[in-house]
C-alpha positions, 0 to 999 in steps of 0.5 A, spaced: 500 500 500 502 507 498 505 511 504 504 518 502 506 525 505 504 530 502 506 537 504 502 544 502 507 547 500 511 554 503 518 557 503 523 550 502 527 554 507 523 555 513 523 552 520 517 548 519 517 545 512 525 542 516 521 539 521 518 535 515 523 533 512 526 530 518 519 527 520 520 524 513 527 521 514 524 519 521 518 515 516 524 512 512 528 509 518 522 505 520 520 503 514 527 499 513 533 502 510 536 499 503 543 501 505 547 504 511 544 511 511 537 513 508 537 513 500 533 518 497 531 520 489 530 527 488 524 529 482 524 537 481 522 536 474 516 541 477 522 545 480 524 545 474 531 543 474 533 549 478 533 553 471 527 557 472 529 564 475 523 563 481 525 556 482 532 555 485 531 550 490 534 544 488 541 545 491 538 547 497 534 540 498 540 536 496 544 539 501 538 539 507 537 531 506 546 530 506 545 534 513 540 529 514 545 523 513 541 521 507 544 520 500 540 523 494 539 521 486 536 526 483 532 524 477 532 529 472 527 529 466 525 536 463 529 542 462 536 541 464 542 544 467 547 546 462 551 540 463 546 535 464 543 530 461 536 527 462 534 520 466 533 515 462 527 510 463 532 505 465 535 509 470 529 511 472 526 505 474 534 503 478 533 509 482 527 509 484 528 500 485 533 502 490 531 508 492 528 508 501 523 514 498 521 519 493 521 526 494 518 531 489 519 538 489 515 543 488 513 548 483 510 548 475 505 543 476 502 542 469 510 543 466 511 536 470 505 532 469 506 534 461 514 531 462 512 525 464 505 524 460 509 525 454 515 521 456 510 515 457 513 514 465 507 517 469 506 509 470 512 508 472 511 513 478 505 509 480 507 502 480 512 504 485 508 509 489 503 503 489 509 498 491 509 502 498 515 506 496 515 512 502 513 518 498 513 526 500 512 531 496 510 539 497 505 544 493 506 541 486 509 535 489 503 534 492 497 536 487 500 532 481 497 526 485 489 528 486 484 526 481 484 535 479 487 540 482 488 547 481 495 549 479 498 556 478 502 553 473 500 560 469 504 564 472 511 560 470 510 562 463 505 568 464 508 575 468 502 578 468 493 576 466 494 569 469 489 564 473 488 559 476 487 552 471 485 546 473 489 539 471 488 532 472 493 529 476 495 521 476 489 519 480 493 517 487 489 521 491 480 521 488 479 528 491 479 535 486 484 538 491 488 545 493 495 546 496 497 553 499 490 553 501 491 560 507 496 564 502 494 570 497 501 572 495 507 566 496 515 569 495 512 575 490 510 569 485 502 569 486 498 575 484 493 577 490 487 572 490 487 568 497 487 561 494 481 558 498 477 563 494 478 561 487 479 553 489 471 554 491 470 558 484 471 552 481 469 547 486 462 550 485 463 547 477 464 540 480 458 540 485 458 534 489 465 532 488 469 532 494 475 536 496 482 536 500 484 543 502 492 543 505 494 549 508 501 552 507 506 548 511 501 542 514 501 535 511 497 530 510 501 523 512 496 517 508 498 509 509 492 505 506 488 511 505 487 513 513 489 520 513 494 523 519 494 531 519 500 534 521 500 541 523 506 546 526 501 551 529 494 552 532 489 554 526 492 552 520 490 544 517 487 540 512 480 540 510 475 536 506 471 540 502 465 542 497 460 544 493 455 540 497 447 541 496 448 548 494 452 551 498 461 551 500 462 546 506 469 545 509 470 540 515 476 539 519 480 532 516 481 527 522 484 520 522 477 516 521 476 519 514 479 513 509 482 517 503 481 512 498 473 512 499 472 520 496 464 517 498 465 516 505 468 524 504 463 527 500 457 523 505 460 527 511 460 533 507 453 532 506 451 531 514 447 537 517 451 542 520 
């Protein structure tokens, strides 16, 4: 069964989202390590590769994660570094065969779903994030697994006019799902809009669907769909939502809701008060 932990995003950098990264290292230790210390495969294909202006996190999770007395294999696919030559299949499926967890980066959403659809190696993904490879990922590195999520992947390729889009992801999480989901404006990249307000938007075009909302620096933990919600502070959370019977609900997420029954969920939504 899959073993995911999905963060909703925030700066690379900050105290909280390190917090998760050690907790991830701390998953990987239970879950049996391969070699002498944990080895982690880096995809940062949303990232980029680093050779977008706004992305330039990649070193610096390469270098937090030996600081963790981890080893990393980053699998590159996409845009390359001068230098730099892309994985192949076969690498691919070597890195991820002895590879202890898989972490993705953030960043441009539909740039790496569109990456790995035309490379025929979204399956690849899925076969061993179905295997019970421990998985974490934050904002695109999250959403890329939800049945649809929205995406600000408009304002990688757009300075200025740009919405939110929807995309379909690789079906992993059966939800319509939103990362970031209490920021308006994340490191000077978003225009103003409070995500959670756009995200109902489009929810209302997907009446009776549910939803997962993830707030910045919280993350979902899911192993055989029960879901455990961590959360550094008091008043920031994840939440099932929707547009259920004609009106916006939200709910906390609790540990008895089972992630891989989006009917279970909608049901709860759709209880008076």
């Amino acid at each position: 069964e899959s073993r995911l932990y999905c963060i909703g995003g925030g700066n690379p950098s900050d105290l909280r989202m390190i917090e998760h990264y050690r907790y991830f290292v701390e998953l990987l230790h239970r879950n049996g390590v391969k070699g002498g210390k944990p080895g982690i495969a880096l995809l940062p294909t949303a990232h980029r590769n680093g050779v977008h202006p706004n992305l330039r996190a990649l070193d610096f999770m390469e270098q937090t994660f030996a600081d963790l007395s981890c080893a990393t294999t980053t699998i590159y696919l996409g845009e390359l570094p001068e230098g730099q030559s892309e994985t192949t299949p076969e690498e691919l499926e070597s890195i991820l065969g002895s590879a202890d967890g898989l972490f993705v980066l953030g960043g441009d959403t539909r740039y790496m779903l569109d990456v790995l659809r035309s490379r025929n190696l979204a399956d690849t993904f899925l076969r061993y994030l179905d295997s019970g490879l421990p998985f974490a990922g934050s904002s695109a590195g999250t959403i890329w697994l939800a049945d649809l999520a929205m995406s600000d992947s408009e304002s990688f390729t757009r300075s200025e006019g740009w919405d939110y889009i929807m995309l379909e992801g690789l079906g992993v999480l059966p939800f319509v799902m939103n990362v970031h989901d209490d920021q308006g404006v994340a490191d000077g990249a978003l225009k103003p809009m409070a995500r959670r307000f756009r995200f109902e938007e489009f929810l209302r075009e997907y009446q009776d669907r549910p939803a997962l909302a993830v707030d910045e620096f919280v993350a979902l933990e899911i192993c055989g769909g029960r879901c455990t919600v961590r959360s550094p502070q008091a008043g920031i959370g994840a939440w099932l939502t929707g547009y259920i019977d004609g009106e916006i609900r939200r709910s906390p997420i609790d540990s008895e809701i089972d992630l891989n029954t989006p009917e279970e969920a909608a049901a709860r939504l759709s209880l008076p008060g």
